[in-house]
C-alpha angles and dihedrals in degrees: 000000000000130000096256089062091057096077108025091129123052113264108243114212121203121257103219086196093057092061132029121219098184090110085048089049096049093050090040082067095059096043124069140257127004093002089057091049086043088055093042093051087050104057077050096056091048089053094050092057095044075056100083099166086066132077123232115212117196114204123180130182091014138133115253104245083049091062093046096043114062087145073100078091091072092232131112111266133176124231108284114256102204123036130182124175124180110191137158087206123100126207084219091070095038087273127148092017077296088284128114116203084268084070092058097060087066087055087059080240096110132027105246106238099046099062135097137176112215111201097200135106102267105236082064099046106038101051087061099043090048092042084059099049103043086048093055087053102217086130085077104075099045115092112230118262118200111192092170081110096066098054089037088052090052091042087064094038087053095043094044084053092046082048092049090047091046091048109111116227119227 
């Protein structure tokens, strides 16, 4: 199979407003394994968002002590209070640097007790942890934040710095 037959038909994407996974949810609590840490992650991500005064980061296709560590950022910042991770890697096998988010408690990065780790492929997971949540409406009372400015901001720090070393000297 080449790389061109990957992506012949247009992907199609979710829309978490168009079904509502509260009841699935609700059933995921009472069942084991991956569907409990799904539902879990889930009433953590819903308290997250009734928690205005915090800010809510989504990372996606990082590494893990990238998403705890936002301190990358160069700025202050106190343990993370909430913390959810949906991965398909496993510590067993060298994955995830061989931590869990219980890990990260140790490090002073996460609060022991709001953090899950999620062990599912993420296009399965998130859809119904976002569903919830946007169906339970706490999102509403949050304002938007929008932190682009500060990575784009260091994008242009960090390529100013590569055009002054490229710069031949005469």
């Amino acid at each position: 199979m080449k790389k061109e037959d990957f992506l012949r038909e247009e992907i199609q994407h979710v829309d978490i407003k168009s079904f509502n996974s509260i009841l699935i949810i609700k059933k995921f609590e009472k069942m084991a394994f991956q569907a409990r840490n799904i539902a879990k992650a889930t009433k953590i991500y819903n308290k997250m968002l009734s928690n205005k005064d915090y800010t809510i980061f989504l990372c996606l296709a990082v590494a893990q002590d990238v998403t705890v560590a936002v301190d990358i950022l160069g700025k202050k910042v106190n343990m993370h209070k909430y913390a959810i991770q949906t991965t398909v890697a496993d510590k067993r096998d060298g994955g995830l640097s061989g931590s869990t988010l219980k890990e990260t408690y140790s490090w002073g990065k996460v609060y022991e007790g709001f953090e899950q780790m999620v062990f599912s492929e993420a296009t399965i997971a998130f859809p119904l942890i976002v569903s919830y949540a946007y169906h339970k409406n706490n999102w509403k009372k949050r304002s938007q934040k929008n932190f682009n400015f500060l990575l784009d901001k260091n994008k242009i720090n960090h390529e100013k710095r590569n055009i002054k070393r490229q710069t031949p000297t005469k």
